[in-house]
N, C-alpha and C positions, 0 to 999 in steps of 0.2 A: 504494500500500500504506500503511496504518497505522503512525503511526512509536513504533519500539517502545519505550514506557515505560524511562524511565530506573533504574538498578537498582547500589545498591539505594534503596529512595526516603527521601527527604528525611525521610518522618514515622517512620523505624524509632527507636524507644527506644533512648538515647544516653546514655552511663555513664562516666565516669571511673574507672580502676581505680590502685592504685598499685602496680603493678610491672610489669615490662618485658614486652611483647608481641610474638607472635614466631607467624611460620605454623606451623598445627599444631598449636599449643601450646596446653593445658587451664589453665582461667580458674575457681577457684571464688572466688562471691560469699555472705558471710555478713550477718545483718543487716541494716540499712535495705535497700541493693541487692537483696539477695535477697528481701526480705517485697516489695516493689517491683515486682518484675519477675512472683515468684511468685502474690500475692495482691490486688495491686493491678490489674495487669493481665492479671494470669492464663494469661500466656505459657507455655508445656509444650515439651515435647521438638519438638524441627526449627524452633522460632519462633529469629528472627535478630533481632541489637540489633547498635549500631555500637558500641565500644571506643577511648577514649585514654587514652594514660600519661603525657604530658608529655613522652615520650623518644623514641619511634621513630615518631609519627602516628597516626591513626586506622587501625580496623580491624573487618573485617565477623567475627562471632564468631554461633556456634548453640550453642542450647542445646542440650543434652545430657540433664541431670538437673533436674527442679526443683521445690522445695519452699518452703513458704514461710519456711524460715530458709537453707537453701543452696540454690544452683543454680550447675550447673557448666557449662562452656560449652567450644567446641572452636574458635579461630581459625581463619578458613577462608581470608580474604586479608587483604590492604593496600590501603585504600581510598585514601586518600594521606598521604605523609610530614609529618613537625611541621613547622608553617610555618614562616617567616621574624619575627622579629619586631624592629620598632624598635627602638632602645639608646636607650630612654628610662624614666628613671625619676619614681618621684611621690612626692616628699617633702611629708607634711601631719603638721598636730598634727589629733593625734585628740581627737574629738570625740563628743558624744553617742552613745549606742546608738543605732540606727536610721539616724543619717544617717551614721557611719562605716560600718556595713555596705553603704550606697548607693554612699560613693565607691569600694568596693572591688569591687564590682558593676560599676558603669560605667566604672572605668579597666579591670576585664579584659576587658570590651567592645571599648572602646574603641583594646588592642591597647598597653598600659603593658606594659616587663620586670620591673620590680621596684617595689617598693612600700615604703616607708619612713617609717616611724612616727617623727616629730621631736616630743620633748619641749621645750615651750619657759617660759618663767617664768609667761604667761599660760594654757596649758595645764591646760585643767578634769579633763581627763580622764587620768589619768596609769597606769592600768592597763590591757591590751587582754587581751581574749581571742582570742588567734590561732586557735582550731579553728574558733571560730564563724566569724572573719573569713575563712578557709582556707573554709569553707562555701558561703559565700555570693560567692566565688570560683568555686570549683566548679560550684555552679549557674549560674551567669552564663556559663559555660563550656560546660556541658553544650549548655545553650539557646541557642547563637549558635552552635554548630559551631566555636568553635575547637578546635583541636588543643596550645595553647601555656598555661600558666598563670603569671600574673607570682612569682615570686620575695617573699616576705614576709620581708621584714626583720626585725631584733628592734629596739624601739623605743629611740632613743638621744637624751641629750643634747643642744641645740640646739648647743651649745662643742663638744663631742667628735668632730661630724659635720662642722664646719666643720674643725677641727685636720687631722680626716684626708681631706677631702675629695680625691679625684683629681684629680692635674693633667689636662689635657686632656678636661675634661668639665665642658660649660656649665651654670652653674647660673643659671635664669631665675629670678628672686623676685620672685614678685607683691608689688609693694610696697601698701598702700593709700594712702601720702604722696603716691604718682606717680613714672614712671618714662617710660623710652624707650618709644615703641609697639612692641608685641609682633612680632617680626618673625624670627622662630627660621629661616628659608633663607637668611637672613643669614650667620650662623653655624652652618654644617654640622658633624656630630661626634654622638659618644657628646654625651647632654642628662638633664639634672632639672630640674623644677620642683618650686619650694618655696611653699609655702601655710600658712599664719599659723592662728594659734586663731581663733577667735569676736571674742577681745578685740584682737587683730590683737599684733602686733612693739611690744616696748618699744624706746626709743631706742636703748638700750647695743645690744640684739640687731639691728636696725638697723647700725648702724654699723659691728657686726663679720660683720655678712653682706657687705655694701658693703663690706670691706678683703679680703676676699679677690678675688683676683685673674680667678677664672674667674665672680665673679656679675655677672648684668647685671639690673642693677632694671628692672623691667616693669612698664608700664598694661596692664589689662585691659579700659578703657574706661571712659566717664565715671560709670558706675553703683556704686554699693556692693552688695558681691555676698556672699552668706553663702558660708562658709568651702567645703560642698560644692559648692555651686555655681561657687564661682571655681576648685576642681580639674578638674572637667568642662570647664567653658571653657580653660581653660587647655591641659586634655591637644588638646582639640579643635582649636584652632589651633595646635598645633604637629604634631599630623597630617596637619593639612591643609597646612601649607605645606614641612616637612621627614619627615613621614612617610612610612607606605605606602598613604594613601589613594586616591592617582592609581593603583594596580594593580587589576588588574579583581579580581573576588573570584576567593578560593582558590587564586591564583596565586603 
């Protein structure tokens, strides 16, 4: 016999919504979502999309009503629960439009919790816009099936984040002077990485990263690496040797 298609399938239209989801329960979408689902795709009554909130997983949801400014929609199950996600966070100075929105793309990829915008003296960029960055989160989410969105921080002082920084939580700092080779199964635990402007760490900021007790300066290897790029590498080897990359997907 024919083995029967998996259901529901992979290419159903996938939406983040912000508030809690629950069987049963009526879902309306206004604006973008709704122009989206109604106009763009043309989806109408009994057409099914998949559903997360960030809080309780994914879920299979039909429409109801739809128009191109509302569509309302009726939860019909739980496809499965919000995942697991590593206790690692990504501390960067931000940096250009275009390539901040990159790193914040490819850390919720890549399976970051929280995300943390560090002001530092070198620091070009000293104003963010969280909706957009929130955005292009979202999308990066949509499109990878996660169920989980990292946490955005409000941007803080380079001094202020060190003062309060948690005990019992490793802070790796890409140094560019050089450090220990990167070796985060080393040291298992709640984890950040810290990643530098463009112009990299002034001495003083240096030193008083180095005087706190939980950073461990780190190589990222012999190359000079631009600021996104060394948070990508960065998040990536430490996925790969203390995260949850050895689980099979969706587990």
């Amino acid at each position: 016999m024919p083995a029967t298609p998996a259901w529901p399938p992979s290419s159903l239209p996938r939406l983040y919504v912000d508030q809690p989801l629950g069987e049963g329960a009526s879902v309306t979408l206004e604006s973008q979502q709704a122009n989206y689902l109604g106009a763009v795709l043309r989806l109408g009554p009994g057409a099914q999309i998949k559903l997360f909130d960030d809080r309780s997983g994914e879920w299979l949801a039909e429409i109801v009503e739809a128009g191109k400014k509302r569509v309302t929609l009726r939860i019909v199950q739980q496809l499965r629960e919000r995942e697991a996600v590593p206790d690692l966070w990504l501390a960067f100075a931000p940096i250009k439009k275009g390539r901040i929105d990159w790193i914040a793309e490819k850390a919720t990829e890549l399976g970051v919790a929280r995300l943390v915008p560090v002001i530092t003296q070198r620091t070009i960029v000293d104003r963010l816009n969280g909706e957009r960055l929130l955005a292009h989160m979202i999308e990066a989410a949509e499109q990878c099936e996660r169920t989980a969105l990292p946490e955005l921080a409000e941007a803080r002082k380079l001094d202020a984040l060190l003062k309060d920084w948690p005990a019992g939580r490793t802070l790796y700092f890409a140094d560019e002077m050089g450090g220990e080779p990167f070796a985060p199964a080393a040291t298992p635990g709640p984890a950040a990485i810290l990643i530098g402007p463009e112009g990299g760490f002034t001495d003083a900021e240096r030193a008083a990263i180095r005087a706190l007790p939980e950073a461990r300066p780190v190589s990222l290897g012999p190359r000079i690496l631009r600021a996104d790029t060394a948070a990508v590498a960065a998040v990536s080897l430490w996925m790969g040797a203390a995260g949850d990359w050895t689980q099979s997907p969706r587990s």
